[in-house]
C-alpha positions in Angstrom: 178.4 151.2 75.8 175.2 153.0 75.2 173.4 152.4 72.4 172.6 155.0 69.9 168.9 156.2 70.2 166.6 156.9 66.6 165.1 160.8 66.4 161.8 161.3 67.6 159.5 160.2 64.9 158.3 163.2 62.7 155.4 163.8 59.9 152.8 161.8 62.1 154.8 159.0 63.3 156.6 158.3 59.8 160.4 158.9 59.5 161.0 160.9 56.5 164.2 161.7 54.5 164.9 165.4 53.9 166.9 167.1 51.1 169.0 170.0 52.0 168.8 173.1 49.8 171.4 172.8 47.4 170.1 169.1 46.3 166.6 170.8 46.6 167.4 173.3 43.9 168.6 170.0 41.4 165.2 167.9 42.5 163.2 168.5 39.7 165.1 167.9 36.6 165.6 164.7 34.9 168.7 162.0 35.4 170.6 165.6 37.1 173.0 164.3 40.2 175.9 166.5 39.7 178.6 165.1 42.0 176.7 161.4 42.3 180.1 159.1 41.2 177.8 157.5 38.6 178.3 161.3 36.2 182.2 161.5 37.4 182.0 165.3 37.6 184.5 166.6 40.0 183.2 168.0 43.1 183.3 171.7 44.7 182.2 173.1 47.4 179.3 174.2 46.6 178.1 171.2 44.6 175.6 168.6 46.3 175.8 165.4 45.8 172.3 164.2 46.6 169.4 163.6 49.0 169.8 161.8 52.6 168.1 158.4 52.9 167.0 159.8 56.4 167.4 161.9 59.3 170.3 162.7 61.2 171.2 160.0 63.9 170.7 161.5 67.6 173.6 159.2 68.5 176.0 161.5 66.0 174.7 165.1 67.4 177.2 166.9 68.8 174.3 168.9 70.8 170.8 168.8 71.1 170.9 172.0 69.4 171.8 170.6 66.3 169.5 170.7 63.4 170.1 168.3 60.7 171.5 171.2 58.5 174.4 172.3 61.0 175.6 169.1 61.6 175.5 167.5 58.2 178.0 169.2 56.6 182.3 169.1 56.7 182.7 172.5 57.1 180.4 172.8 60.7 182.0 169.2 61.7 185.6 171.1 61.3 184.4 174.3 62.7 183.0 172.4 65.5 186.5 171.4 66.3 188.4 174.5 66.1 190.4 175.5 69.2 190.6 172.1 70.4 193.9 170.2 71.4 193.0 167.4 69.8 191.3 167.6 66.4 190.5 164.8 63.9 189.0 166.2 60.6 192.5 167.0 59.8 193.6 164.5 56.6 194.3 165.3 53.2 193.7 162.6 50.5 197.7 161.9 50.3 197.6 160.8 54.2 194.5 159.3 53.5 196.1 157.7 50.6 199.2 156.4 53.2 196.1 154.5 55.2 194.9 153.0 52.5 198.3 151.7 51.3 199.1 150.6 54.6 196.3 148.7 54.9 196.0 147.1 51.9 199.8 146.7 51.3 200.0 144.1 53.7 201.0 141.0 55.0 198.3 138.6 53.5 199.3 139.5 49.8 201.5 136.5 51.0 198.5 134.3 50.5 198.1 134.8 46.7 201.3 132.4 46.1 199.2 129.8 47.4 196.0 130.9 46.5 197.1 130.8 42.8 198.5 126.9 43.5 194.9 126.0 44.8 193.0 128.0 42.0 195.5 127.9 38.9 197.0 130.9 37.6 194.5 131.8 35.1 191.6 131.7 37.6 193.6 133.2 40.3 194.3 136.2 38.1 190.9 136.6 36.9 189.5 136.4 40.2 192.1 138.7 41.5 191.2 141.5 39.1 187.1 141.0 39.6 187.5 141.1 43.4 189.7 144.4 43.3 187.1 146.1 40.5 184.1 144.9 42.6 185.5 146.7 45.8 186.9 149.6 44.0 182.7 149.8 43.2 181.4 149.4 46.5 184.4 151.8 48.1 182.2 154.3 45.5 179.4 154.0 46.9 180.6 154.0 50.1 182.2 157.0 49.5 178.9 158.4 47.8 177.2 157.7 50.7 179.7 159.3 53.3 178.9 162.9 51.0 175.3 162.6 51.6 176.0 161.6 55.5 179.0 163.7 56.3 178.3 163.3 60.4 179.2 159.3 60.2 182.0 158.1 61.7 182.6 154.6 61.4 180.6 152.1 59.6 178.1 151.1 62.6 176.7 154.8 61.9 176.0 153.7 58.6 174.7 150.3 59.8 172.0 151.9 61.3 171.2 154.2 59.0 170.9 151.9 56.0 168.5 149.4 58.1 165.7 152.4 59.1 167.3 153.4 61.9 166.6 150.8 64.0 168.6 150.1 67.4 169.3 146.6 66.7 170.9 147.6 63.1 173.8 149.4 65.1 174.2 146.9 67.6 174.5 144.0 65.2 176.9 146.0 62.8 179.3 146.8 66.1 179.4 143.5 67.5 180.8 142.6 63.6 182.7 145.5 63.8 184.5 144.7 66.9 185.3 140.9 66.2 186.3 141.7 62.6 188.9 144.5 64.0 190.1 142.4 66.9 190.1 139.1 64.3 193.0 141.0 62.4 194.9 142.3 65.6 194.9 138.3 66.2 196.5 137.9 63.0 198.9 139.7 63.5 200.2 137.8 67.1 199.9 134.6 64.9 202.4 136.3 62.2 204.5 138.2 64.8 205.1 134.9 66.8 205.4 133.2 63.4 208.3 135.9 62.7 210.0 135.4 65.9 210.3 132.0 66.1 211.5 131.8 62.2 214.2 134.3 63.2 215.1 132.6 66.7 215.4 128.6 65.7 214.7 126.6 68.2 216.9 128.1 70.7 216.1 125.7 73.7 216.2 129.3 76.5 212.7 130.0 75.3 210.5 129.1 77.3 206.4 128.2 76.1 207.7 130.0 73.0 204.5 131.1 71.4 202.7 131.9 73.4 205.3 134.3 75.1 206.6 135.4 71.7 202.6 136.5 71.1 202.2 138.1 74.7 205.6 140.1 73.4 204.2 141.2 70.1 200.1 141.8 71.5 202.6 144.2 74.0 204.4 146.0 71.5 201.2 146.8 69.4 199.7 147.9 72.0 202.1 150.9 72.5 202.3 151.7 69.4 198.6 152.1 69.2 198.5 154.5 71.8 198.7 158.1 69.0 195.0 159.1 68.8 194.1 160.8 65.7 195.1 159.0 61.8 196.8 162.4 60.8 200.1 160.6 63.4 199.4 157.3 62.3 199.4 158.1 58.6 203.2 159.2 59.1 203.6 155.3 60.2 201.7 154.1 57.6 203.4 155.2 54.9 206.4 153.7 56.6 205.1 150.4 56.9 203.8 150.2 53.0 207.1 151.0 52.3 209.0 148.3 54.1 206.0 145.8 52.9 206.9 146.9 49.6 210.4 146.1 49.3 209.5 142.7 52.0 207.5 141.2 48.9 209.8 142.9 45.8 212.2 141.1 47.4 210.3 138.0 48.0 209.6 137.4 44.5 213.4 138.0 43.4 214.7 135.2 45.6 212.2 132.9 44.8 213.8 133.1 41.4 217.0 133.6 42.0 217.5 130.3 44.6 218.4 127.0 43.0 215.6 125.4 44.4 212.7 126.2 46.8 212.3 125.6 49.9 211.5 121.8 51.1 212.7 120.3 47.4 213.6 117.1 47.3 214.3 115.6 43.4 212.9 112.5 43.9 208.8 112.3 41.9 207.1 110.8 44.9 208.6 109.8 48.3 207.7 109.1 51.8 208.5 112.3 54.6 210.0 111.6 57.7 206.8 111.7 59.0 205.3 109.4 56.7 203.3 111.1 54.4 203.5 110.2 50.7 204.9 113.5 48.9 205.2 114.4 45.5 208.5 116.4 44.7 211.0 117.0 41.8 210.6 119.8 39.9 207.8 123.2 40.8 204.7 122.5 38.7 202.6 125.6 37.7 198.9 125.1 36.1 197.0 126.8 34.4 194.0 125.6 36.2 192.9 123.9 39.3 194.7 120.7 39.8 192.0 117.5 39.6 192.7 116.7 43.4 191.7 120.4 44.2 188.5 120.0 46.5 185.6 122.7 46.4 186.8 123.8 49.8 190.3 124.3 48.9 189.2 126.9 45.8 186.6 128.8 48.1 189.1 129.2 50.5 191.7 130.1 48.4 189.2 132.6 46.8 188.4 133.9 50.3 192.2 134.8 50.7 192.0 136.5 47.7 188.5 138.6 48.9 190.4 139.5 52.2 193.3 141.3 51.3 191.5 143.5 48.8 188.1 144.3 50.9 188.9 146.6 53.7 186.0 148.7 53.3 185.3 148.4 56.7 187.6 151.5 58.1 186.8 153.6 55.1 183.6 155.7 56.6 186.4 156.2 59.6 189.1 157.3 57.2 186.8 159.6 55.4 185.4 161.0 58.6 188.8 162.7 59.2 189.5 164.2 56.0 190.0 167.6 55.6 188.4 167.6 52.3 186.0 164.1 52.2 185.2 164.8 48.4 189.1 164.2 47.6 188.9 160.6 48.5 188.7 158.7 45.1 192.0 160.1 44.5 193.5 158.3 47.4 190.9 155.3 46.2 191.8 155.0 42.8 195.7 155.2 43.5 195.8 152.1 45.7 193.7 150.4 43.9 195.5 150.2 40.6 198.7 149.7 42.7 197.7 147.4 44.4 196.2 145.2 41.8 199.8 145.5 39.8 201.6 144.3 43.3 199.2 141.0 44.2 199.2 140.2 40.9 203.2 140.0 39.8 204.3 139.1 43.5 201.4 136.0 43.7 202.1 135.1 39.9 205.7 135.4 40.2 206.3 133.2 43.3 204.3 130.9 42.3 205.8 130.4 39.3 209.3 130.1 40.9 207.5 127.7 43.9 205.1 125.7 42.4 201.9 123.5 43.7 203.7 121.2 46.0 206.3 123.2 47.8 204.1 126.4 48.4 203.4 127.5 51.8 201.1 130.1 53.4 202.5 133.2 53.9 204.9 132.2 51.0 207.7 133.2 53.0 208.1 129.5 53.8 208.4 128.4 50.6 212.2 130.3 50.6 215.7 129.0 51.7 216.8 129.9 55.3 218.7 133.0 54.6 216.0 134.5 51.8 213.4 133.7 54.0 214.9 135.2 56.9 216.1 138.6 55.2 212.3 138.9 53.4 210.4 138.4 56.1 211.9 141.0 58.2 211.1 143.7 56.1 207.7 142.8 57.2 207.7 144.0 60.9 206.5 147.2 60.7 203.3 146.1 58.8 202.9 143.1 61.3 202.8 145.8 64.0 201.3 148.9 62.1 198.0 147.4 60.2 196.9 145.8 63.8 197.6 149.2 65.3 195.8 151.0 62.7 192.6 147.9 63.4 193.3 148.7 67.0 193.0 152.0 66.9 189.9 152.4 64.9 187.8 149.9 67.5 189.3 151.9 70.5 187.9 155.0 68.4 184.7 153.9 68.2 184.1 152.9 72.0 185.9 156.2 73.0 184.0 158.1 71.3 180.7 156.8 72.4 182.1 156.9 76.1 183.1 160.7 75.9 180.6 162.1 73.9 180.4 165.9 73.6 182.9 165.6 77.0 186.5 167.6 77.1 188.2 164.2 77.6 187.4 163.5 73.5 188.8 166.7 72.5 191.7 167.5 75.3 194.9 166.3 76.9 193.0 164.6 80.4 194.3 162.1 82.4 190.7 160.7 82.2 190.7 160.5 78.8 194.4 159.0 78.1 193.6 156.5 81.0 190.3 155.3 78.8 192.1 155.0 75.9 195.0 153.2 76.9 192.9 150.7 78.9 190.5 150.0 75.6 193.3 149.3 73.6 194.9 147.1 76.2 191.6 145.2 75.8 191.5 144.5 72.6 194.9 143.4 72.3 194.2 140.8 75.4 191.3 139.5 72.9 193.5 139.3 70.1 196.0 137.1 71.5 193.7 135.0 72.7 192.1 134.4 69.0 195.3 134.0 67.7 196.2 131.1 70.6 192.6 129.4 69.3 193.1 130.1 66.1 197.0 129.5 65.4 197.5 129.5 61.5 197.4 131.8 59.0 195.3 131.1 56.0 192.6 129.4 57.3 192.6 132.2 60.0 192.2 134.9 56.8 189.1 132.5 55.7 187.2 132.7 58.3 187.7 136.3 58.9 186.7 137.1 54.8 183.4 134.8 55.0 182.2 135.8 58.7 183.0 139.9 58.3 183.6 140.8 54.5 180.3 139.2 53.7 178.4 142.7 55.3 181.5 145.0 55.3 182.7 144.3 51.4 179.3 142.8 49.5 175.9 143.4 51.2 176.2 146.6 53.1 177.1 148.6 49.9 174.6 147.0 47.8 171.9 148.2 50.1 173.4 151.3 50.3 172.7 151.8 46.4 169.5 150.7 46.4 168.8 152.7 49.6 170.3 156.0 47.8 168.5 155.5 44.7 165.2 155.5 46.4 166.0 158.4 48.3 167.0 160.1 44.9 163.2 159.1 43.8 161.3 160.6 46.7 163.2 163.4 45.9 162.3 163.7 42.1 165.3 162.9 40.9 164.6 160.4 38.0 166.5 157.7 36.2 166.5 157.2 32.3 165.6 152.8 32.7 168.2 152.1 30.4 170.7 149.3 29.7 173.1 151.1 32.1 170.3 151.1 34.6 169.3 147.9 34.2 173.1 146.6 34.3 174.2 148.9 37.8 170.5 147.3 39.2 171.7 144.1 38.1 175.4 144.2 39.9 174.6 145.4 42.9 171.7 142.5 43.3 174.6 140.2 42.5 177.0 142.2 44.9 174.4 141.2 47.8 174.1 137.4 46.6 177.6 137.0 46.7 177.5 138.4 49.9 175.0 136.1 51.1 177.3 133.2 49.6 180.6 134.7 51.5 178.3 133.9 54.6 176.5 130.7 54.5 179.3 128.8 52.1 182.2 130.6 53.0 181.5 129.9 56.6 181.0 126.3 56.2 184.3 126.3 54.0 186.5 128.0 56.5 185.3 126.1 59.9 185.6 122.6 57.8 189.1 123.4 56.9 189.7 124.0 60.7 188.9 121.3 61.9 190.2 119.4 58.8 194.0 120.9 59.7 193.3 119.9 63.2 192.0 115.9 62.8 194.9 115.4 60.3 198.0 117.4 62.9 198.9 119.4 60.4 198.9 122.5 62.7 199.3 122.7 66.5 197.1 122.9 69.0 195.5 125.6 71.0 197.5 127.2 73.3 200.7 125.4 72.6 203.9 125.9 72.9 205.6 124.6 70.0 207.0 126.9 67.4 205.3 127.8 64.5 208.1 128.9 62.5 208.2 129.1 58.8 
């Protein structure tokens, strides 16, 4: 893959930002950003929302005739794509608003039951509304920041772009990208093999089980990532939010309508066939942490949390095809207060029903046979559809960068279809292998949150802020230093420290409870064939 190449250095050798006209005509007057998100006015067309923190990339130039004033704007990106077979900018903000559902209304919202019996449910629930307000911020700015660039396409453009346009800035942000996108397609082999040997028992005609049970789910993905714009895939999407919907609505209920969760036994303490010392009798909820709850346990139960709600990583590629990129908070704020409302009741209300020592990760587990069964299969067409969507967005960024500016991007070629089916192929190969290595779900979702959502959900968006606001200076555009100041300045320092944490302790966290799960047997090994069932 070629790697993007910086512009030619301008004004003596030093890279300048530029402001187009319409911000231009705004420059001089005091604390005036008209569409920033920090004044909440509603956008037109015809209102700017502020100055560029630097040149167009030559990588994103559709032609070497392009000025930075034809390219950066929505309306010469869609014009640029009229008459073609296949066109992308072609989203409105309730499609847009299906992909963001389907992506966030997932699978792993399975993880707060036992996030909230690791944490407590007052802790849990505090930290699940900070995390959700802290990446409905950044998504803000992201979004801000998308206005100003409008020819990004995914987030290794803006990678670049916030690190001074240097050539290593976009190669470290894809190699993140990639293995973030792929890490998730692996998740969703582990809980696709996870589904099929729950539904199948141990019928004994199965041979090497799960491994062929993930070969036959990496497979099916893999065909249904083959539609190559997110205008089809939204129609799925809003499909599979759907079914997740009703899969975890329907969780909840059972768990309070069974007699007794899965696993109980009425005795207070006993010894398992296996001969581990168990407590039992009745579910017990807390309000906080339990005593025996190490430091590792909590961040890693936080870290579940942080996954399911920071996703920010696909939103410059979202916003890239929208019809109308200023209509995105819409979409934003929609999912975000609904999803909130859904982890919150489904994680408080399993638990609840489950309690600390029958609770399993996803809580699917922690139902009787038939509950669990009927539940869990309203989940298939989010276990196949969010690792399609995943799929599809790495596959979009290669294939883009492969076919640049060619007819195989924009047409029906056998070139072209051949490319894309044989880069998806790929990365579903490289899923199933992580999810062989890495064969269970929560600690699988840790080490995904601290490794990837450090950058893509904390530090990359507070640099972003400070990058804009500096831009907004050189332009003349000046800020009142007030406690609001002061208090934005002050969050989105924190926002990169807690970035910084996700990464160095988060890490640590998520690689010790590896290879804690492994010395103690309580998960299979690489490769193997045994079921992993709930």
């Amino acid at each position: 893959m070629p790697a993007p190449t910086p512009d030619p250095p301008r004004d003596n050798g030093r890279e300048k930002s530029r402001i187009d006209d319409a911000t231009a005509s705004t420059a001089c007057k005091e604390d005036v950003r008209p569409s920033s998100l920090w004044s909440w006015t509603k956008l037109d067309d015809t209102t700017a929302v502020g100055p560029r923190i630097g040149p167009v990339l030559q990588s994103v130039a559709t032609a070497s005739s392009d000025s930075d004033d034809s390219i950066a704007s929505p309306e010469r990106q869609r014009e640029l794509e009229k008459g073609n077979a296949i066109q992308y900018r072609t989203c409105s903000w309730q499609k847009t608003a299906a992909l963001l559902f389907s992506e966030y209304i997932c699978l792993a919202i399975m993880s707060f039951p036992w996030s909230y019996s690791v944490l407590g449910l007052v802790p849990g629930l505090i930290l699940t509304l900070v995390v959700c307000l802290v990446v409905l911020y950044t998504s803000l700015v992201l979004w801000e920041f998308c206005l100003r660039h409008p020819e990004v396409r995914d987030v290794c453009d803006i990678g670049q772009m916030l690190f001074w346009n240097k050539n290593w800035a976009w190669w470290a942000t894809a190699v993140m990208f990639l293995l973030n996108n792929t890490f998730i397609q692996g998740l969703h082999v582990v809980v696709g093999a996870e589904y099929l040997n729950t539904m199948t028992g141990t019928h004994p005609g199965i041979a090497c089980r799960t491994v062929s049970f993930g070969i036959i789910i990496a497979l099916v993905c893999w065909l249904c990532s083959l539609p190559r714009t997110f205008n089809t895939l939204s129609k799925l999407g809003v499909f599979s939010a759907l079914f997740t919907f009703i899969s975890v609505v329907l969780a909840a209920a059972f768990s309070g309508a069974q007699k007794h969760p899965a696993g109980y036994d009425p005795r207070p303490s006993f010894t398992s066939d296996s001969g581990v010392a168990s407590v039992g009798g009745n579910p017990i909820v807390t309000a906080l942490p339990v005593k025996s709850a190490s430091y590792i346990a909590c961040f890693n139960a936080f870290l579940n949390i942080s996954y399911t709600f920071i996703g920010q990583i696909t939103l410059p590629s979202f916003i890239a095809e929208m019809r109308e990129p200023k209509d995105f908070p819409k979409a934003l704020w929609a999912c975000a207060i609904a999803e909130f409302i859904l982890f919150s009741v489904v994680g408080g209300v399993i638990y609840g029903y489950t309690g600390n020592q029958y609770m399993t990760a996803p809580a699917f587990g922690s139902l009787q046979e038939t509950y669990k069964k009927i539940s869990f299969s309203f989940m298939i067409p989010t276990i196949i559809f969010l690792g399609v969507l995943y799929a599809s967005v790495s596959t979009r960024f290669i294939f883009f960068r492969i076919f640049k500016n060619s007819q195989h991007m924009t047409e029906h070629t056998l070139t072209g279809w051949s490319t894309w089916a044989g880069i998806l192929l790929t990365t579903w190969i490289c899923a199933w292998i992580i999810a062989e290595v890495i064969p269970f779900f929560s600690s699988l979702l840790s080490l995904m949150s601290s490794l990837f959502d450090s950058f893509f959900g904390f530090i990359f968006w507070g640099v972003a802020y400070f990058r804009m606001r500096k831009a907004d200076a050189r332009a003349g555009i000046t800020r009142k230093r007030g406690i609001g100041t002061i208090l934005l300045d002050g969050t989105n320092i924190i926002i990169i420290l807690v970035g910084f944490l996700f990464l160095s302790f988060g890490s640590y966290a998520s690689v010790l409870g590896i290879l804690e799960a492994y010395d103690t047997g309580s998960v299979r090994s690489v490769f193997s064939c045994a079921s992993n069932g709930l």
